[in-house]
C-alpha positions in Angstrom: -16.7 20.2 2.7 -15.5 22.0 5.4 -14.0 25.7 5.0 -10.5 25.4 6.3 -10.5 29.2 6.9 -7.1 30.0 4.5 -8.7 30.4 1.2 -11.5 31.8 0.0 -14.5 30.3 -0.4 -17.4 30.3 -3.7 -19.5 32.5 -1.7 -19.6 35.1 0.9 -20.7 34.7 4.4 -23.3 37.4 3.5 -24.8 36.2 0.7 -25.0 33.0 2.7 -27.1 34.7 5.4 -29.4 36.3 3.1 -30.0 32.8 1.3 -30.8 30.9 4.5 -33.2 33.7 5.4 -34.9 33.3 2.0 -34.9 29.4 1.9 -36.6 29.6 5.3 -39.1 32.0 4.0 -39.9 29.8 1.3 -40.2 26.6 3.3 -42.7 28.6 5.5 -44.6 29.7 2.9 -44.8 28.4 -0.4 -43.5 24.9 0.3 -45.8 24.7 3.7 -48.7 25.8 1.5 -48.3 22.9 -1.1 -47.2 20.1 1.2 -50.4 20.8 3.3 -52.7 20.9 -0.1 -50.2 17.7 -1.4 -47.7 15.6 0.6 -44.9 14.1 -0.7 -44.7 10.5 -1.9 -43.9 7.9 0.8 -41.1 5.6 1.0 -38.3 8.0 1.8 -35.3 9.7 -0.8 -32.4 8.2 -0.6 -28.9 7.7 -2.9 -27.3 3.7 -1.9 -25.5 5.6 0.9 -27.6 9.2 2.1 -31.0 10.7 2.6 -31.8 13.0 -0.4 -33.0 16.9 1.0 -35.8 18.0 -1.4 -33.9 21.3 -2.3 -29.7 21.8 -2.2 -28.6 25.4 -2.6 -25.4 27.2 -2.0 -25.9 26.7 1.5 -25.0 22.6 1.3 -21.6 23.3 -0.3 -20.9 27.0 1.6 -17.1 25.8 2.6 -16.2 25.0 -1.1 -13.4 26.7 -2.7 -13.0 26.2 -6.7 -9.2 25.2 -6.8 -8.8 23.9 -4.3 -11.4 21.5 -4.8 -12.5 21.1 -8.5 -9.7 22.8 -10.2 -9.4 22.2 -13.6 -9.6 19.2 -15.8 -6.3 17.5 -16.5 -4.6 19.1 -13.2 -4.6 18.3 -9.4 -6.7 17.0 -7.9 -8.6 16.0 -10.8 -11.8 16.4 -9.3 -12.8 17.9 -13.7 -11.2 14.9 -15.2 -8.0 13.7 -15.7 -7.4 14.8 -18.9 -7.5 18.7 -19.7 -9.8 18.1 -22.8 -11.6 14.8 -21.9 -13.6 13.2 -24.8 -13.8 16.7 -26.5 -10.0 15.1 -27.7 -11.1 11.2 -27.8 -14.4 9.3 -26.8 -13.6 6.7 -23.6 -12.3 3.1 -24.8 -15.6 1.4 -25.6 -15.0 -2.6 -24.4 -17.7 -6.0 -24.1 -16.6 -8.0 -21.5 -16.1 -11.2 -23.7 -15.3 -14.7 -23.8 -16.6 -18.5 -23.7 -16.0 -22.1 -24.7 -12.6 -22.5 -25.8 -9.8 -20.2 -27.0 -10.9 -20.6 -30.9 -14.4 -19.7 -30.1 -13.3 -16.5 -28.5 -11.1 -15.8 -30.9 -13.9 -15.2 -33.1 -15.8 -13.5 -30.6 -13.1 -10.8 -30.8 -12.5 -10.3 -33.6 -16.4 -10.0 -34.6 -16.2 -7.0 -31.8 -13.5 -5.1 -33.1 -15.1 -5.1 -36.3 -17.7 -3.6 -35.6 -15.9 -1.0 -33.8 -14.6 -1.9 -30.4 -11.8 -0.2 -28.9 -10.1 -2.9 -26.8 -10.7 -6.4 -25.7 -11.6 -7.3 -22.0 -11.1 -11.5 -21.5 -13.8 -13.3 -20.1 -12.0 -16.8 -18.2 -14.2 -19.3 -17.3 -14.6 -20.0 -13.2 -11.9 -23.0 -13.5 -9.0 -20.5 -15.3 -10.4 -18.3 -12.8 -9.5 -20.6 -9.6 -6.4 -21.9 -11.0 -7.6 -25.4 -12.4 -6.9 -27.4 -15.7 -9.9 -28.0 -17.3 -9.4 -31.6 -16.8 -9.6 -31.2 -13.4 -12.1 -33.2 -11.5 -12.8 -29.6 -9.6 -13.3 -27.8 -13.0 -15.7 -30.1 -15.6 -19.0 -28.9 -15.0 -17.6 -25.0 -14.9 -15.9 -25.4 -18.7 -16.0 -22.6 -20.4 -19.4 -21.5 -19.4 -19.2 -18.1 -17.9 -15.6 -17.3 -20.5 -12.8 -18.7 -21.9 -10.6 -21.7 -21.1 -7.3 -20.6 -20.6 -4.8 -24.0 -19.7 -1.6 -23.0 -21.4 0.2 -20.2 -23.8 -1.1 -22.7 -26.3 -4.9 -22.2 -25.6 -3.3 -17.8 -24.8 -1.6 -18.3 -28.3 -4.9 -19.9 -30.2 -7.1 -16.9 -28.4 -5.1 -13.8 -29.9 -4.3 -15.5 -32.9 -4.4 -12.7 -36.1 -4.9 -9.6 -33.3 -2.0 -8.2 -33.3 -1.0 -7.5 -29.6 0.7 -4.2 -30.0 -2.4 -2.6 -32.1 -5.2 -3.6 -29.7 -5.3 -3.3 -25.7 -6.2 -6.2 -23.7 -8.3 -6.1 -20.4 -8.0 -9.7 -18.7 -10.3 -9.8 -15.7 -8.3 -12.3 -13.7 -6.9 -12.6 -10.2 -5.8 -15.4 -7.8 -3.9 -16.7 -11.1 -2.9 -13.4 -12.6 0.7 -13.7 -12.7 0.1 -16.6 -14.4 -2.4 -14.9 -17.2 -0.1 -12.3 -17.5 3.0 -14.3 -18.1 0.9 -16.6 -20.5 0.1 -12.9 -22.7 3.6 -11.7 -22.3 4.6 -15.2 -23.8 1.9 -15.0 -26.5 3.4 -11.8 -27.7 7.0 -13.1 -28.1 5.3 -15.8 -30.3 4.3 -12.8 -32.5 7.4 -11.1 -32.9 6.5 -8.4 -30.3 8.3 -7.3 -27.2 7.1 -6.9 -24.3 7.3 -2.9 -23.6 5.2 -2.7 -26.6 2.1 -4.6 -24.9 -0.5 -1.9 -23.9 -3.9 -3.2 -21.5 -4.7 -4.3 -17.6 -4.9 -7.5 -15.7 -7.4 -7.0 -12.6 -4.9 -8.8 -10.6 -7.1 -7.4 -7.5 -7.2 -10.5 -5.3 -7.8 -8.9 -2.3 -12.2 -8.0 -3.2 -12.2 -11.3 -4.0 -12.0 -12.7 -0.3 -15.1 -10.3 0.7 -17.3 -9.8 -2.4 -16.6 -12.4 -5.0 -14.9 -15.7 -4.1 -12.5 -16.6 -6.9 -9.5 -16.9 -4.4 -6.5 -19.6 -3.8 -3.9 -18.8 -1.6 -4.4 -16.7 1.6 -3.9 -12.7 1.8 -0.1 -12.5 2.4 0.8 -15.0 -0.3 -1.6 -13.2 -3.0 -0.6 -9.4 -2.1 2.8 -10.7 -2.3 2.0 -11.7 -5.8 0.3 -8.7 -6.7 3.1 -6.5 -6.1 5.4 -9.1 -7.9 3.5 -8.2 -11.1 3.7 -4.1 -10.6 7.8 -4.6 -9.9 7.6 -6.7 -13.1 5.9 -4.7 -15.3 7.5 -1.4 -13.9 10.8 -2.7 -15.3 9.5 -4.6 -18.4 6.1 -4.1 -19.3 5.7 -0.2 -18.5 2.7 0.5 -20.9 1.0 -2.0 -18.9 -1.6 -1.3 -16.7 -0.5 -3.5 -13.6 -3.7 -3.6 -11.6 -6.9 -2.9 -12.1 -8.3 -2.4 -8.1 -11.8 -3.0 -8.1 -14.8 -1.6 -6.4 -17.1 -3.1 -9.2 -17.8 -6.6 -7.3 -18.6 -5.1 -3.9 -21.1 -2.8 -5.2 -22.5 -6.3 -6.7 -22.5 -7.7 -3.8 -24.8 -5.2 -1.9 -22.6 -2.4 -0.6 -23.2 1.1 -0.8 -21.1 3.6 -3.0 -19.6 5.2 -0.3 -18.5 1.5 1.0 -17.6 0.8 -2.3 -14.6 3.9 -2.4 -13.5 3.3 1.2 -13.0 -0.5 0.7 -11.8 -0.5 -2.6 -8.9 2.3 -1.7 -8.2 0.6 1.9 -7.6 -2.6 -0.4 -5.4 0.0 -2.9 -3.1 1.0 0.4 -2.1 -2.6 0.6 -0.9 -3.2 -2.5 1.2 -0.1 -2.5 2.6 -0.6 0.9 3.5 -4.0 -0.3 5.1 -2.5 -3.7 6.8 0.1 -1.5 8.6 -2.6 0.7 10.0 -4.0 -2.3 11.8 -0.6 -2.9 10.2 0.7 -5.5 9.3 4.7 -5.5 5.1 5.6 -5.7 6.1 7.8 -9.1 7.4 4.0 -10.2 3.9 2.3 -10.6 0.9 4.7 -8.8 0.4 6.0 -12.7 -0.1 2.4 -14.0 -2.8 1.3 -11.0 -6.1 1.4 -12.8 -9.9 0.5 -11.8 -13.3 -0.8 -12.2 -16.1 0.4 -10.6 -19.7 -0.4 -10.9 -22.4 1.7 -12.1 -25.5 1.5 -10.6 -28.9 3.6 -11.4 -28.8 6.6 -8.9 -27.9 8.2 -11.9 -26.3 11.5 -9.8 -24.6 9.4 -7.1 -23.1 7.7 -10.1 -21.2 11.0 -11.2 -20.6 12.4 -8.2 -18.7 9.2 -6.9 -16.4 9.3 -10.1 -15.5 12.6 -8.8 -14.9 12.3 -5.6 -12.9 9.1 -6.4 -10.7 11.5 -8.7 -10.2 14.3 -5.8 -9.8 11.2 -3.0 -7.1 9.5 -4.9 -5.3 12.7 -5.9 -4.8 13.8 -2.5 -4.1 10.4 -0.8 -1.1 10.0 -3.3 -0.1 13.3 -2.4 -0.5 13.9 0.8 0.0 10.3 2.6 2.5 8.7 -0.2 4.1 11.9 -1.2 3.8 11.2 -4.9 5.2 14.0 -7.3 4.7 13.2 -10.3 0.4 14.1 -11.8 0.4 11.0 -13.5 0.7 9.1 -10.1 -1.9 10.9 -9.0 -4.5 10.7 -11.8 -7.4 8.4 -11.5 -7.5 7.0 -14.4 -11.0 3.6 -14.6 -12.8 1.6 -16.6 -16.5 1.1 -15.6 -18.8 -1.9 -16.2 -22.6 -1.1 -15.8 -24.6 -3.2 -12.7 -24.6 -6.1 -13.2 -26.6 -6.6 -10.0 -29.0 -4.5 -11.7 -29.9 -6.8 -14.5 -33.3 -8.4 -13.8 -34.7 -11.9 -15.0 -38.0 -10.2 -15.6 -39.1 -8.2 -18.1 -35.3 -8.3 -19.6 -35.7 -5.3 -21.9 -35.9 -3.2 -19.0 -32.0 -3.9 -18.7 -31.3 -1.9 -21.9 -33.3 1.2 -20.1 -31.0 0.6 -17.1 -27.4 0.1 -18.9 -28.0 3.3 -20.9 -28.5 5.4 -18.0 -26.1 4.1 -16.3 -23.2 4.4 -18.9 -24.9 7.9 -19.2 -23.9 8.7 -15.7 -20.5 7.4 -16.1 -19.7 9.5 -19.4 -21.0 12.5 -17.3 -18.6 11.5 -14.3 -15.8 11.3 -16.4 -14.8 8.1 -16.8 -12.2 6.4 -19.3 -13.4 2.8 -20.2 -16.8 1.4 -20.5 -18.4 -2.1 -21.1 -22.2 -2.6 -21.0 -23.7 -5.6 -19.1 -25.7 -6.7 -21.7 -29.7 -6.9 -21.3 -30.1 -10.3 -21.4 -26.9 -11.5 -18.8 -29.3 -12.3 -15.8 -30.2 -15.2 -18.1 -27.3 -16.1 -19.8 -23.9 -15.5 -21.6 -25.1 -12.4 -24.2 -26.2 -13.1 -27.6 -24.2 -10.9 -30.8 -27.2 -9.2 -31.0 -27.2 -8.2 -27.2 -23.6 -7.4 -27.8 -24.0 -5.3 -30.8 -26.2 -3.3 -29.0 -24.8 -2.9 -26.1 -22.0 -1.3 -28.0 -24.2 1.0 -30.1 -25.7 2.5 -27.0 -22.1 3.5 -25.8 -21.6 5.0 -29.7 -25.0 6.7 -29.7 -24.5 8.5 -26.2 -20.8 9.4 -27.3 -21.9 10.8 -31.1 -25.6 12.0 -30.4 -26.5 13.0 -27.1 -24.1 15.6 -26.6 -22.8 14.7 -23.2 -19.1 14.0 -24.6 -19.2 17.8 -26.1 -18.3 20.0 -22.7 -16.3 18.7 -19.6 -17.6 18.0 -16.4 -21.0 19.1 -17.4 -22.5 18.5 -14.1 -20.0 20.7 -12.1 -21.4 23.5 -10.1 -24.9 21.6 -9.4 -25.3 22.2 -5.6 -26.9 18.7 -5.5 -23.7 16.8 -7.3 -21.1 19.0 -5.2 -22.6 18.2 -2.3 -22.9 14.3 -3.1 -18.8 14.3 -4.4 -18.3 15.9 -0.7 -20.2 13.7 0.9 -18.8 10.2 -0.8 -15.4 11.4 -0.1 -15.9 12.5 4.0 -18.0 8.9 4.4 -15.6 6.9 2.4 -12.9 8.2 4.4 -14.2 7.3 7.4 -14.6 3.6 6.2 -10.9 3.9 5.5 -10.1 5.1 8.9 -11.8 2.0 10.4 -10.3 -0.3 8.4 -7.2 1.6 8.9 -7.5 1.2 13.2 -8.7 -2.4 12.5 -5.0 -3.0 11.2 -5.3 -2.1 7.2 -7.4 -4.3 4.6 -5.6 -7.8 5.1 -6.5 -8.0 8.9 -9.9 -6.1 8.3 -10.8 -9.1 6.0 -9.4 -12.0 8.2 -11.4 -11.2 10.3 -14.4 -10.6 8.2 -15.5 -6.6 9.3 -15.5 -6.1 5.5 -17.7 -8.6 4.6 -20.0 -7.8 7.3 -20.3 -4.5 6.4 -21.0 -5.2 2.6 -23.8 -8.4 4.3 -25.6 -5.6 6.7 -25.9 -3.0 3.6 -26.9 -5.6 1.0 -30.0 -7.0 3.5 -31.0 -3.3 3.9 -31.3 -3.1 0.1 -33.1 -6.3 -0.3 -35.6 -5.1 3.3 -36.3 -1.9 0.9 -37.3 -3.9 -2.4 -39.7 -6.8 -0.4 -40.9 -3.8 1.5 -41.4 -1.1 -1.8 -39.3 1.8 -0.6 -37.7 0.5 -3.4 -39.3 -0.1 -6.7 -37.8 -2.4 -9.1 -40.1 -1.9 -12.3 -41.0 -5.9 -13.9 -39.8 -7.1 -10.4 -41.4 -6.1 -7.1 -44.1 -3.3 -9.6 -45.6 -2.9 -12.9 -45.3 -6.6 -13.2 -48.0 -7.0 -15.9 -46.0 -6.9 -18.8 -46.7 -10.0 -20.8 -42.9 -10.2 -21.1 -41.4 -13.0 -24.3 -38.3 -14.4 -23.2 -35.2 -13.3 -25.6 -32.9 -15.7 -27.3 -31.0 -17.1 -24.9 -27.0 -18.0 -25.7 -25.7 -21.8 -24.5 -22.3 -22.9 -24.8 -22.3 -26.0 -27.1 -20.8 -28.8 -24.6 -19.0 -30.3 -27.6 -16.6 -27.9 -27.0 -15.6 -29.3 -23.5 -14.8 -32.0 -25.2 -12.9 -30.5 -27.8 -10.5 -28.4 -24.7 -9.9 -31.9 -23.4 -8.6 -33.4 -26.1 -6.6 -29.9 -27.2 -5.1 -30.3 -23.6 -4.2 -34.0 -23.7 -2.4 -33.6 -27.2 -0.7 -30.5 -25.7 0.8 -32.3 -22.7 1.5 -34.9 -24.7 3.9 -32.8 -27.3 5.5 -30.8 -24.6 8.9 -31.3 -22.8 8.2 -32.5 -19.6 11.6 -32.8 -18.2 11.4 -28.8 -19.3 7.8 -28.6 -17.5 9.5 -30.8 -14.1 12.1 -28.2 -13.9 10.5 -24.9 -14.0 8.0 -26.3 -11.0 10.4 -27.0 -8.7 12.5 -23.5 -9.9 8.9 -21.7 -8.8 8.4 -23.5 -5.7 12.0 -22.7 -4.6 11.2 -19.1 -5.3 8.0 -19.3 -3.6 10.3 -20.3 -0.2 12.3 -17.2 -0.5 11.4 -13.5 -1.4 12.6 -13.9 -5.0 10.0 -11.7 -7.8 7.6 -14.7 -8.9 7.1 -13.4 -12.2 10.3 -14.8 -14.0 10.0 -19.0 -12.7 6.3 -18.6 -13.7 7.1 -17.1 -17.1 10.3 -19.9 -17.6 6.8 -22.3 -16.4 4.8 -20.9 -18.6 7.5 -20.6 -21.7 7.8 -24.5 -20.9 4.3 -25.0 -21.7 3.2 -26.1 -18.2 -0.4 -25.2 -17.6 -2.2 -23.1 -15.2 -3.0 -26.0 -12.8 0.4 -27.2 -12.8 1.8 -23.7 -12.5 -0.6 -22.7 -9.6 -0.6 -26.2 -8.2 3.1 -25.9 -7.4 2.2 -22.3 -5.5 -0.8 -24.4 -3.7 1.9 -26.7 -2.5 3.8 -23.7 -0.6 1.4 -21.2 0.1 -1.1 -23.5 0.7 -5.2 -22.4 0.4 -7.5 -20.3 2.3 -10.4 -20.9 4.1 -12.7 -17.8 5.4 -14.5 -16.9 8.4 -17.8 -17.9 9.2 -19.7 -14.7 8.4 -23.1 -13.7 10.0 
């Protein structure tokens, strides 16, 4: 990072001098007489978005000042942590991304996790929950509840949470087109129990925007769904305020081949969206910037890893202060949860994936993060097994109780090579934001598909370097010998389909549907105007109409979207 020539910097411009004139008497000498004896593997050094120098010494972070960029943990900008003692007070929130089958099935699922120690609940929702479908849909039977849950009404919400109390646990639902919806359905599910709706604590993704460019579980075009996005962060600012009201996420484009640096510049391009929408509904940033929250996606460069959770910290601290003029810390804290590649999982020699998720979630403790969930080892075959679960978890409870890494803050600060990386992610991201930025902000930028491009181009440069080996993928494209066994794979029993049909039938047939008529038309009246969405879809969703019904009616005025061709 540049010196900006008003503070001073970690080192002196003479002890800079006399560095460079030593490092260049060691590269003539001593390194020149080894490389000429013993050249350096082939294939090139690289991190997912840079070259990697064989040495990094003062000289790569010479414009560095300490407070103004690292600080201290727990105060601006964060670059330390956001909290001033990190997990020296409390380890991270350790979550399993759950969910299948139907909402009894899950129930169990959940409440097998917390007792065996889990921290919070993140909701798996099958692909047809996930794009706004009934799962008597003729779009939706095949897809029933085989990649999570089957959510159709507060009846199937109800059923799924039934004996967790919701003011006890926190709740992660990864859901977005239909996350109003989801949200309402929850917020419902708690007045069932007794329990109000400022005392709900948890996250709904509600992060429709990546899913146009990396993952695909979309409805309604951009305006409609950023429209509905900020609906949710006005709602919960007023009602649910322990509720984290989005959870932006960089996780899926790094899935779907882009580099780290791509994945901060997109993923905070897409976060300047959603608050310019929340601002134009009035509200102040210090009203909802401290309840946005994240996911990112760890990968195995296991120093890129931390450095990019720092740099996201410093990033976001200074773009809330500096462009949005937020005051209050909390607005400014970067506060995410972090799910381990699932990219990264391979078919082959499975086992290999419990190597790979523990260094990963090793990196992501060391970069500070606050919530983490293991992609379990055997996921590129299947939903997990318990037994891939269980030990998914204990790796997260072995690195926060015996490795040692959750003792001191920040223990990789002050490594030239990780300094220089966090400076690096942050200048390259910000030029991706600038582009995007010129290009007309995120919405226009993925109309007309320069996001998607960019995210294409760098996942075919990853896949030239595996067929090529610059990359090596051990069990995939080297060391493929292994005489591998299969695991146990997990299959949803398809009885169960039939079982959510039937609960759904017997559900529409006990409801009111005079009740149900009403509240559709009252939400597609409000979709016309500029009304907040959130209350006709609760009233909906109180009246026991289901998701398809609910986002059917939004279908109907905000019609569907259909992307560019992408090359």
């Amino acid at each position: 990072m540049a010196d900006n020539g008003t503070q001073p910097t970690l080192f002196s411009q003479e002890a800079l001098a006399g560095l460079s004139r030593a490092l260049h008497g060691w590269e003539e000498g001593p390194l020149a007489k080894t490389l000429s004896r013993n050249p350096e593997r082939g294939g090139g050094f690289a991190t997912s978005s840079m070259p990697v120098e064989r040495l990094y010494t003062p000289l790569d972070i010479a414009g560095m000042d300490y407070e103004r960029d690292l600080g201290f943990p727990g105060v601006y900008p964060f670059t330390r942590g956001v909290q001033t003692t990190m997990y020296r007070g409390r380890p991270w929130t350790m979550r399993q991304y759950a969910g299948f089958g139907t909402a009894e099935e899950s129930n169990q699922k959940f409440r097998f996790l917390l007792s065996q120690g889990q921290t919070g609940l993140s909701v798996a929702f099958d692909l047809p929950s996930q794009l706004g479908y009934d799962s008597d849909d003729p779009m939706a039977i095949a897809e029933v509840g085989q990649v999570g849950v089957a959510i159709d009404s507060l009846y199937d919400m109800e059923t799924l949470f039934a004996d967790i109390p919701l003011d006890k646990v926190s709740t992660s639902m990864t859901i977005n087109a239909p996350a109003a919806v989801m949200l309402a359905m929850y917020v419902a599910a708690g007045e069932k129990q007794g329990i109000p709706a400022e005392k709900l604590n948890g996250t709904v993704q509600n992060d429709v925007l990546k899913e146009y460019v990396a993952r695909g579980t979309y409805i309604y075009p951009p305006g409609p769904s950023v429209r509905l996005a900020a609906d949710i962060m006005e709602y919960c600012s007023k009602n649910v305020p322990s509720w984290n009201t989005i959870s932006i996420a960089g996780y899926h484009m790094r899935d779907a081949g882009s580099t780290a640096a791509q994945e901060i510049g997109f993923t905070f391009a897409n976060a300047c969206a959603y608050i310019d929408e929340a601002l134009a509904k009035g509200l102040d940033i210090d009203d909802f910037a401290g309840r946005i929250s994240w996911i990112f996606n760890t990968h195995n460069n296991f120093f890129e890893e931390i450095a990019k959770y720092r740099a996201l910290r410093r990033l976001w601290a200074r773009m809330l202060k500096e462009k949005y003029g937020a005051k209050d810390p909390r607005s400014m804290m970067f506060r995410t949860h972090t799910q381990t590649g699932g990219s990264t999982l391979m078919a082959q020699q499975p086992e290999n994936n419990i190597v790979r998720a523990a260094i990963q979630t090793l990196a992501a403790v060391c970069g500070g993060v606050q919530s983490i969930a293991l992609s379990c080892f055997d996921e590129a075959l299947a939903l997990p097994t318990d037994e891939a679960q269980r030990l998914a978890l204990r790796t997260q409870q072995i690195i926060a109780h015996e490795s040692g890494v959750a003792d001191t803050i920040d223990p990789m600060a002050g490594s030239y090579f990780v300094e220089h990386l966090t400076n690096k992610l942050e200048e390259d991201a910000l030029a991706y934001m600038k582009q995007i930025e010129d290009l007309g902000g995120s919405v226009k930028a993925i109309e007309n598909g320069w996001i998607q491009t960019q995210i294409a181009e760098a996942s075919w440069e990853y896949q030239r370097k595996i067929d090529e080996k610059e990359t090596i993928i051990v069990g995939v494209n080297e060391y493929t010998d292994g005489g591998e066994q299969r695991p146990s794979i997990f299959q949803v029993d398809r009885r169960l389909v039939e079982h959510q049909l039937q609960r759904l039938a017997h559900h529409r047939a006990e409801r009111d549907q005079s009740q149900v008529a009403a509240s559709l038309q009252a939400l597609k009246d409000a979709c016309n105007g500029s009304t907040n969405l959130m209350y006709p879809i609760l009233d909906s969703v109180r009246a026991y109409a289901t998701l398809g019904e609910i986002c059917g009616a939004m279908r109907e005025v905000f019609g569907e979207y259909n992307p560019p061709t992408v090359i």
